[in-house]
N, C-alpha and C positions, 0 to 999 in steps of 0.2 A: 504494500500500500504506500502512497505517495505520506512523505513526511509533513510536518507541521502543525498547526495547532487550529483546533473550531473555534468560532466565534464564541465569544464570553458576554453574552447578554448582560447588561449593568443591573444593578438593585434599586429600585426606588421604590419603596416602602409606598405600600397603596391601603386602608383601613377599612375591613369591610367586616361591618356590625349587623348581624339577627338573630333575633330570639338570645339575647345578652352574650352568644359567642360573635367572641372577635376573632380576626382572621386576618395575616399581616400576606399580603400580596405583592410580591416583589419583581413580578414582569406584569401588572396587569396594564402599564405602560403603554408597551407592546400594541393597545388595542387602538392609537392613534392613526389611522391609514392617512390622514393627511402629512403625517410628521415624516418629515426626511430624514430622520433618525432613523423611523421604524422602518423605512423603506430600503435605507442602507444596509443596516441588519438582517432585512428578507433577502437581501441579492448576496451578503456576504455568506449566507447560510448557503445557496442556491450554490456558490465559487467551490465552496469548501464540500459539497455536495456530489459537486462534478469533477471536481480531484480526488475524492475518494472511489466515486465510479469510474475514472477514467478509465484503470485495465480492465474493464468490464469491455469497453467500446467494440473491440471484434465481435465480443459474443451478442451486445445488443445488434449490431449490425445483419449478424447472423441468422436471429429470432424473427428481425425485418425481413428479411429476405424470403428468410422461410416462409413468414403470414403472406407474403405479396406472391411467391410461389406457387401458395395453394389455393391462391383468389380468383377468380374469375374476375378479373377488375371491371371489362367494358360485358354490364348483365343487365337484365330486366326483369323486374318484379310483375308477379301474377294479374294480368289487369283484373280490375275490379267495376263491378258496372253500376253508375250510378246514374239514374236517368238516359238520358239518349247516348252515354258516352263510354269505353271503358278508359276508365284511368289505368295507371300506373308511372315507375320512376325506373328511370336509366340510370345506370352508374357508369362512366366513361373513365378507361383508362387515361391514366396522370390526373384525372379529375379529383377535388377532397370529397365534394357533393356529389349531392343527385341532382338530377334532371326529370319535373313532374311535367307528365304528357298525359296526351287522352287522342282515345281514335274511338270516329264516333260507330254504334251497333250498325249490323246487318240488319234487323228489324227489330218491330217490341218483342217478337219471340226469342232474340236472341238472346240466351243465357249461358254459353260455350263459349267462354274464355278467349278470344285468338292467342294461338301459340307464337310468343315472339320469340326471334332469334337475335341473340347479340350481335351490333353490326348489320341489320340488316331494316331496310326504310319501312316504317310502317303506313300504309297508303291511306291518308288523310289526315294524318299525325297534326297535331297544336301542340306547340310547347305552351305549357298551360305557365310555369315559373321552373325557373334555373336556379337554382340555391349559389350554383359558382358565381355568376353575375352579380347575383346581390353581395355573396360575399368580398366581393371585390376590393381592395385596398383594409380589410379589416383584417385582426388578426385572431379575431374570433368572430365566430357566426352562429346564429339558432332561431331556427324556423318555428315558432309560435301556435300560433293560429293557423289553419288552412280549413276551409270550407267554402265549396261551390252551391251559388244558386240553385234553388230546384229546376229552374229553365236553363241551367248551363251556362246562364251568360256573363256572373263577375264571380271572382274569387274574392274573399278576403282573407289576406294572410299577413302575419306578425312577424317582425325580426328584432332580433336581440343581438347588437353586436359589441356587449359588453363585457354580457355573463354577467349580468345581476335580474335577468330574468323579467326587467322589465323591456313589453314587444313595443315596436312603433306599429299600428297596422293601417294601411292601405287596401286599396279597393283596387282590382283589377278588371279592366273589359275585354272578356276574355272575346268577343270578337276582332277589335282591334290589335289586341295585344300591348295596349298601353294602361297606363295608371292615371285613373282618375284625382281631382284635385283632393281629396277626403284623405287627412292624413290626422291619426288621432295617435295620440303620443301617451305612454306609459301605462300600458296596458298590457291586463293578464291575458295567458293563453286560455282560447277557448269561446271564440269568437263565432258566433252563429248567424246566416240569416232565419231568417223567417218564414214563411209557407210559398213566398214569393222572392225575388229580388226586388224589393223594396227598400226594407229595411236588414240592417245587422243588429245584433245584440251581441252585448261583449261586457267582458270584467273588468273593474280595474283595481288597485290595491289601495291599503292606508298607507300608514305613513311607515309602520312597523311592517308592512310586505304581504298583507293577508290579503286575498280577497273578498270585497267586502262591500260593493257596488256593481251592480248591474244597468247596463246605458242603451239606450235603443239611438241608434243614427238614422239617417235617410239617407241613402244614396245619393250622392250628388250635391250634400250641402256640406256647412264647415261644423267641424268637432264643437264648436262653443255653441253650439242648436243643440245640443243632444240631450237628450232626457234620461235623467235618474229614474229608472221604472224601480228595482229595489235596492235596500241600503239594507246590511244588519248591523245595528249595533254590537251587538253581545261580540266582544272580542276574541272570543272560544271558536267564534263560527266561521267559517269562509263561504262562499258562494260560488256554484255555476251555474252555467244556463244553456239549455238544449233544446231539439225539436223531436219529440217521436219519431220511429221510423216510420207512420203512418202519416206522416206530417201534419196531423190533425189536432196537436196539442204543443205550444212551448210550453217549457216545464223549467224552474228556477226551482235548486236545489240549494238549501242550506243546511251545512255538516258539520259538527264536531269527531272529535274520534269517539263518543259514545253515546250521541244523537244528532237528528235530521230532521227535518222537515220540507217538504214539497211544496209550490206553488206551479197552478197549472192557466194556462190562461188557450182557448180559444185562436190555433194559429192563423185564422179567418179575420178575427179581430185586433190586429198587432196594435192598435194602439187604445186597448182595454185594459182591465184589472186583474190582476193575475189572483187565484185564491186560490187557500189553504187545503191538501189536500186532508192530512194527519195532523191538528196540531200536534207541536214538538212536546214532549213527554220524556224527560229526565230518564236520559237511559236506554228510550227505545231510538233504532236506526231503519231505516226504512228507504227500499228504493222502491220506483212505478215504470212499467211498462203499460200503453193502450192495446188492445187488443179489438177485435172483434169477434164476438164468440155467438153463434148461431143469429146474429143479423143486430144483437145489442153490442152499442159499446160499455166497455169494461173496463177496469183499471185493474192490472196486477201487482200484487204489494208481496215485494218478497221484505219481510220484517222481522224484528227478534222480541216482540211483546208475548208470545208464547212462548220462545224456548231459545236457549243463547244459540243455536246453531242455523236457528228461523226457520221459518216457515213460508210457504207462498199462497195468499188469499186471493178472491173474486170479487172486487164490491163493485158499484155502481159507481158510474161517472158522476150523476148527477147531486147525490148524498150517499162519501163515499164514509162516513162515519159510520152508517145504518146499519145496523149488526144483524138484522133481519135480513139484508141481503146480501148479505157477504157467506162467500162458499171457500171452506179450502182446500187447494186444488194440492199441495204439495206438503204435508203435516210434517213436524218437527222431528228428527232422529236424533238422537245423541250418540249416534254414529258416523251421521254426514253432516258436512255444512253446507247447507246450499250459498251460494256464493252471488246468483243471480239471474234473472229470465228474460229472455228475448222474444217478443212477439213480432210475429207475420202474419201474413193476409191467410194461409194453411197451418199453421204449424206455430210451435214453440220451441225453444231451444231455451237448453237448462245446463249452468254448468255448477259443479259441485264437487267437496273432498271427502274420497273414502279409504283410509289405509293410510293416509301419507301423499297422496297420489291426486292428480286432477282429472276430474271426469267432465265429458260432453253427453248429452243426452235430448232427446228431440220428443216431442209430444203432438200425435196430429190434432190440429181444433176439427171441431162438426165432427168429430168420427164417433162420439156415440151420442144419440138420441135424448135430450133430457136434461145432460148434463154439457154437451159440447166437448167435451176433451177424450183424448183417448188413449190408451197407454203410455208408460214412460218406457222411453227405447232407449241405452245406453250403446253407445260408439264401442263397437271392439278395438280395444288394446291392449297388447298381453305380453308387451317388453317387461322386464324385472323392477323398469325405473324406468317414468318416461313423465312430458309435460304434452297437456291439450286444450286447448280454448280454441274459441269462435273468434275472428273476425274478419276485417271485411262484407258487411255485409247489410249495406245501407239502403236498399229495397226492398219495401214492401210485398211487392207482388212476387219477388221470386221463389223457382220452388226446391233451389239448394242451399244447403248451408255452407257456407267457406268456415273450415276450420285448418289451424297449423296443428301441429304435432312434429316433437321432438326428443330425444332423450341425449345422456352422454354421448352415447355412438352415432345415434342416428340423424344427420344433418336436420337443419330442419323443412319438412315439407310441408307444402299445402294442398289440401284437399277439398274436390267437390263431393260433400254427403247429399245424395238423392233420395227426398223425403219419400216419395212415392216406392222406390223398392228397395230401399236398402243400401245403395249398391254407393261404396266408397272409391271415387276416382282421385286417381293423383294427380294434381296438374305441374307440380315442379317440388323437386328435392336439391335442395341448397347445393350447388358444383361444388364438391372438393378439387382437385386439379394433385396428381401427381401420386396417381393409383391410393389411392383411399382404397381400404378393408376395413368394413366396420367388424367382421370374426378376428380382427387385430387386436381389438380390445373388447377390456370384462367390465361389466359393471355389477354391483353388487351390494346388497342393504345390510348394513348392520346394527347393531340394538347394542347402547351405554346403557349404566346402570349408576343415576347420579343420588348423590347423597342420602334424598332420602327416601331411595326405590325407586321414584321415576322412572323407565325406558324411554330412551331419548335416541330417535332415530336416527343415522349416520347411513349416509350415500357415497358410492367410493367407484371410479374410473381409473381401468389402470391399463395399460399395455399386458397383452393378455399370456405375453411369455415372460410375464416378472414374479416371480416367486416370492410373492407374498405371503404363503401359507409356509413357506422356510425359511426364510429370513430378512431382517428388518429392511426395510427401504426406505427412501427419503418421502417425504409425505407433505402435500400441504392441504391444512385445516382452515376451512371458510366458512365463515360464520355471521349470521345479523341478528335475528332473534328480536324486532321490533314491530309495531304498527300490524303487527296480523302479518307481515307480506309472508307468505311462502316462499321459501328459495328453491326450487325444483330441477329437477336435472335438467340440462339440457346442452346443446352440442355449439362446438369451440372449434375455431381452425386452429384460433390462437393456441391454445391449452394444447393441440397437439404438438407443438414445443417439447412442452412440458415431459408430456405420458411419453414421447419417443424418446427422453433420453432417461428415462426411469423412474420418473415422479410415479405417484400415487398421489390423485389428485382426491378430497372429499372434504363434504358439506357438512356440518354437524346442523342439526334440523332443532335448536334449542327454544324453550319454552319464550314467549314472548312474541315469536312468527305464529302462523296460522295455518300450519301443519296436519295437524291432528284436531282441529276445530277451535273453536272459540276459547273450549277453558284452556287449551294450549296458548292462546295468548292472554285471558287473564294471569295465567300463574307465571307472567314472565313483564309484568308492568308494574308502575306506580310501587306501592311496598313490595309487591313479590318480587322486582327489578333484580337482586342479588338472583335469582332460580338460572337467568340468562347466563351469567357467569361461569357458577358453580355447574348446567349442563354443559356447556364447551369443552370445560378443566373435566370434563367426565368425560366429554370425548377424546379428550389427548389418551386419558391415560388408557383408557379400552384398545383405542389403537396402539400403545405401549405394553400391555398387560398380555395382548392376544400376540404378542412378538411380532407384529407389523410394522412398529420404526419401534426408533429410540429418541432423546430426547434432544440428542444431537442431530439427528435426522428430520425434524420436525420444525416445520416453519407456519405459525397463523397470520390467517390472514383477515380482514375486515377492514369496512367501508361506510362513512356517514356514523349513523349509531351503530353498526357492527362496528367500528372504528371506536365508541367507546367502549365495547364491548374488548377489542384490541387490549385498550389499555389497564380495564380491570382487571383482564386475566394475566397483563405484564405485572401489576402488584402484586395478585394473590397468588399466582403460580408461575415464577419469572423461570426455574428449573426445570418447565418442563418443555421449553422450546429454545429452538438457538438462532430463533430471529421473529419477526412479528415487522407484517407489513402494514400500515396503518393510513387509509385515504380517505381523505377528509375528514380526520375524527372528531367525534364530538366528544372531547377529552375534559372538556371543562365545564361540564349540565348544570353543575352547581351556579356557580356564577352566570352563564347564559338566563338560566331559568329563574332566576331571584329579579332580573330584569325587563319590567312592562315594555319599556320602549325597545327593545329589540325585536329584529326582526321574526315573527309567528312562536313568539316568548309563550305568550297568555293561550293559543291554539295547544301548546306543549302541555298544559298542566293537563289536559285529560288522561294523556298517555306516562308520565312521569310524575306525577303530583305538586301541589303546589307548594311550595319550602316560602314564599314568602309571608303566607300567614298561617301556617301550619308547622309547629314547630318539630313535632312527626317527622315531616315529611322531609324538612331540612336535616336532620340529621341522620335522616334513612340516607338520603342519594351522598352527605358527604360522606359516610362510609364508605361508599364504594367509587366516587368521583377518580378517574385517574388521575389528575393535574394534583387535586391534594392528599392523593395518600402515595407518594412516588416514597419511596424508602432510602434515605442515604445510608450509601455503600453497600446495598442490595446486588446480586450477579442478575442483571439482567442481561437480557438476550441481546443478539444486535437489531436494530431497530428504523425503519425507513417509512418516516411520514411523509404524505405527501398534500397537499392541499391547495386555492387557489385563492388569489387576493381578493377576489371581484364575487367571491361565493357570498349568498344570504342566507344560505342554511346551516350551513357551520362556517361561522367566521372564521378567515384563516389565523387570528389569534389565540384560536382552541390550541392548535399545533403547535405556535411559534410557543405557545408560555408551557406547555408540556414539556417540548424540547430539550428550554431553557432550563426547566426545574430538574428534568433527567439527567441532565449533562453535570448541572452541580451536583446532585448525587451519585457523579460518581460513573453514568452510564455513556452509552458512543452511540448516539444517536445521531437519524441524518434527515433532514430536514427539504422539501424538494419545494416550492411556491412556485404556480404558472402566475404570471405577475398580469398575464389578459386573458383570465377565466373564471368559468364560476363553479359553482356543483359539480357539475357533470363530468369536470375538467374540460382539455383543449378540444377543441372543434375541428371537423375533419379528419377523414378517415386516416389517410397516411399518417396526420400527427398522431392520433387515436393509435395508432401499431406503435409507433417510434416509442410512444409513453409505458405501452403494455412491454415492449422489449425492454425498457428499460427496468423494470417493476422485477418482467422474468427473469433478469441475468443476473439482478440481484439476488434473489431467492435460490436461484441455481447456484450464486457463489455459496451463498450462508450453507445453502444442503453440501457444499462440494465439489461439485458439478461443473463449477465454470470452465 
């Protein structure tokens, strides 16, 4: 390794007092993005960063090469038919973006995909928007909003060339191919028209980054006409806003992480009153679909006032409160959790988790007499590990369902499900390039056993001549455990890197995610927070205990809140790994969450509890907070955070004062800042490899490997 010495963040005593504990903060400094201090500091960290990766350089070089080897760079995605037209995006080699196009159908009957070829002119083709074009002179780019008129004719779509997530959106005419004068500045993703091209409707945030306002424009006039149609106060909440796929209802959605509420308004009368579908009730969460079921409209409520795994009810459009007329079509298991329903003009579409595992399932309406619905048809899939949902699939009248499906091995494809007989068509399976065998590798489930008996599920892909049932191999452990999300298998070009040169790559599936249903993520939030932890540290050792690595061999990994996850387990259990990669961590909950004016601070407390006036709660989370329980002269592992300046969801000051606090006690931590990005990190696909090479070559040196 190159010689010399890390940067030594200075000490300025910062006093932070609740619930009578003081607390002496000595980089909270650090969280000045105006000060040229603190800017100096990030790019000195960034210097000493890239000196320590330098002899990495060949092998990242190498990873690039490899991921751009097995790419099909110039490809095109599945058209998709929305109205008179199929969409889809080009990827062109040397290009970062995509290129969104549309070729208009053969007729209304047509619902057969055309099969394109890379390279090859599609006859009637619009370039509908260029993401390279707009990216143009920036050094970060992100596409927002996209949504086309019901009649085809404007787009409106959002650009963020910050990375702080707020879009500029514009109006395009998609006959001309130019941009209207309608330019409305600092707005959320998630921008709709209306039943018509008349009007859009779109979000915009506070001041703190929530969304929290919904605006109707007119076409053709200036952003300062625009009308506040809702506002929510309650700070817990955020807002969107959508159209049914029957386009016969806008629907404004407001959400906490552990209730909602609906407003549905007449998409016929865009500039009416929107009203309550469910008032909101402490606790319950609830989503709607419209449907038509034997000639009435309906409203589908899939909800959790009966059972934490929910249920899916029938009530009436018109009084959808009346319990007299509400029927339910999907009852509660405490086996599965239904996850959410999609209605069509025939059919329904149901997706849900049973095992661990994501399911699709279809249900035809009219098909029985009386009731209108008619059996639940589950989708065959019968890989050991695999991921499947719906999408694509913004028409009403059509009579197949676009679903993807994917697992470790299996690239990922898409499929036309044909309601009427069954019959599952492939229409494209992700190009590997440079003989791909998916009998090359194993995937395979295994069951931890944490503290206090829990079985905590673990996913594992490996190169299928690696002997793992003989002896230890280098391993890395990925982990989030937050918000409900599921982290499910699924398939990497990048990650074959990894598995070809002898990784054993796997997921530990810990309480907190939405795995095994609801109570799997109660028992991993707010007080139960520590359960996340302690199942990880239960998956290292399972995979140590069963002689599949060692502790030398053993690299974790996590991202955003798997990122604080990162750092509790570098506290509580630094010996049982020999490095721990950490992107965008939120290493510092405590202090983020003690603070209203931060950005979606106060949306946080449903999922992490509130410490500012809960004395509980404050010294539940600093127990476990990374940033203040770092241990001087602790053997921690080596260590590679990485994060971005321009991010609002975990400031890049979570990292920088983590860093700072590891390196005085004692550890060799490294520190990476993209100085023009946000969350997501950098933008662009090629950068997007160069980052991931760089990420792998480190974790290849820490295993040995480099």
């Amino acid at each position: 390794m190159p010689t010399g010495t890390p940067p030594i963040a200075q000490k300025i005593a910062h006093r932070r007092e609740h619930h009578n504990d003081v607390v002496i903060d000595n980089y909270e400094w650090l969280r000045d993005k105006e000060s040229e201090e603190v800017l100096n500091h990030l790019r000195a960290e960034n210097d000493w960063t890239d000196s320590q990766l330098l002899p990495l350089a060949g092998l990242q070089q190498s990873i690039f090469d490899e991921i751009k080897r097995r790419t099909r760079e110039t490809d095109l995605s599945v058209p998709v038919r929305d109205g008179a037209w199929w969409y889809y995006t080009r990827t062109i080699e040397g290009s970062q973006y995509g290129v969104h196009a549309r070729a208009p159908i053969a007729s209304p009957d047509d619902w057969n995909p055309p099969v394109l070829d890379p390279g090859v002119a599609v006859p009637g083709e619009v370039i509908v928007l260029d993401d390279n074009a707009e990216a143009e002179g920036h050094d970060f780019y992100s596409l927002g909003s996209f949504d086309v008129s019901a009649d085809g004719s404007y787009l409106a779509y959002g650009i963020d060339t910050v990375g702080d997530e707020r879009y500029t959106l514009r109006i395009r005419d998609l006959v001309t191919g130019l941009d209207l004068p309608d330019t409305i500045e600092d707005t959320s993703p998630g921008a709709t028209f209306g039943a018509d091209s008349t009007y859009v409707f779109y979000p915009t945030v506070d001041p703190s980054w929530r969304p929290d306002t919904i605006w109707r424009h007119e076409v053709g006039t200036v952003a300062s006409d625009d009308v506040a149609v809702f506002t929510e106060p309650d700070e817990r909440f955020w807002v969107g806003v959508g159209l049914t796929r029957s386009r016969r209802y806008l629907e404004i959605a407001a959400s906490s992480s552990v209730t909602s509420e609906s407003r549905l308004l007449d998409a016929s009368t865009p500039l009416g009153e929107f009203t309550v579908v469910w008032p909101r009730t402490e606790g319950v969460e609830y989503s709607l679909e419209h449907a038509v079921v034997e000639g009435e409209d309906r409203l589908l409520i899939t909800h959790n006032a009966s059972g934490d795994n929910f249920e899916v009810v029938d009530v009436a459009v018109d009084d959808p409160t009346d319990a007299s007329r509400q029927r339910v079509i999907l009852a509660h298991d405490p086996l599965v959790r239904l996850e959410g329903v999609d209605a069509f003009q025939g059919f329904l579409s149901v997706e849900y988790r049973r095992d661990a595992l994501s399911r699709v399932a279809v249900m035809a309406l009219g098909a029985t007499p009386g009731t209108g619905y008619g059996t639940l048809t589950e989708l065959p899939f019968t890989e050991t590990l695999f991921t499947v949902g719906t999408g694509g699939n913004p028409e009403w009248s059509q009579p197949t369902l676009r679903v993807g499906f994917t697992s470790f091995v299996t690239p990922s494809t898409v499929y036309d499900y044909v309601v009427s007989t069954g019959e599952l068509r492939v229409l494209k399976q992700q190009p590997v390039l440079g003989a791909y065998n998916p009998d090359d590798y194993t995937q395979r489930r295994e069951w931890a056993t944490a503290d206090d008996g829990t079985r905590v599920p673990l996913s594992l892909v490996y190169r299928s001549d690696t002997r793992i049932d003989e002896t230890a191999q280098p391993v890395i452990l990925y982990g989030y455990g937050s918000y409900e999300a599921s982290i499910d298998s699924s398939f990497s070009v990048a990650r074959l890197s990894l598995l070809d040169r002898g990784v054993v790559f796997a997921i530990a599936h810990v309480r907190g995610g939405g795995e095994l249903g609801r109570w799997w993520y109660e028992s991993g939030k707010t007080l139960t927070k520590r359960n996340t932890f302690s199942d990880f540290i239960a998956c290292a050792r399972h995979l140590i205990n069963i002689g599949a690595t060692t502790p030398q061999l053993l690299v974790a990994q996590g991202g955003s809140a798997g990122g604080l996850l990162m750092g509790a387990v570098a506290n509580q259990a630094p010996e049982l790994f020999a490095g721990i990669l950490a992107q965008v961590p939120f290493v510092d909950p405590l202090t983020s969450i003690l603070d209203p004016s931060l950005p979606l601070t106060v949306i946080e407390w449903d999922e992490w509890g509130d410490p500012l006036h809960y004395p509980g709660v404050y010294a539940y989370m600093k127990s476990y907070s990374p940033y203040e329980n770092v241990r001087d002269g602790a053997e921690y592992p080596r260590i590679l955070a990485m994060t971005s300046l321009n991010d609002t969801r975990v400031l890049y000051v979570e990292p920088a004062k983590w860093v700072a606090r590891l390196r005085e006690a004692g550890a060799t931590p490294l520190l990476k800042t993209e100085m023009s990005a946000g969350h997501g990190g950098v933008s662009g696909r090629y950068a997007r490899w160069k980052e991931t090479a760089c990420e792998y070559a480190w974790m290849l040196d820490v295993l040995g490997l480099a």
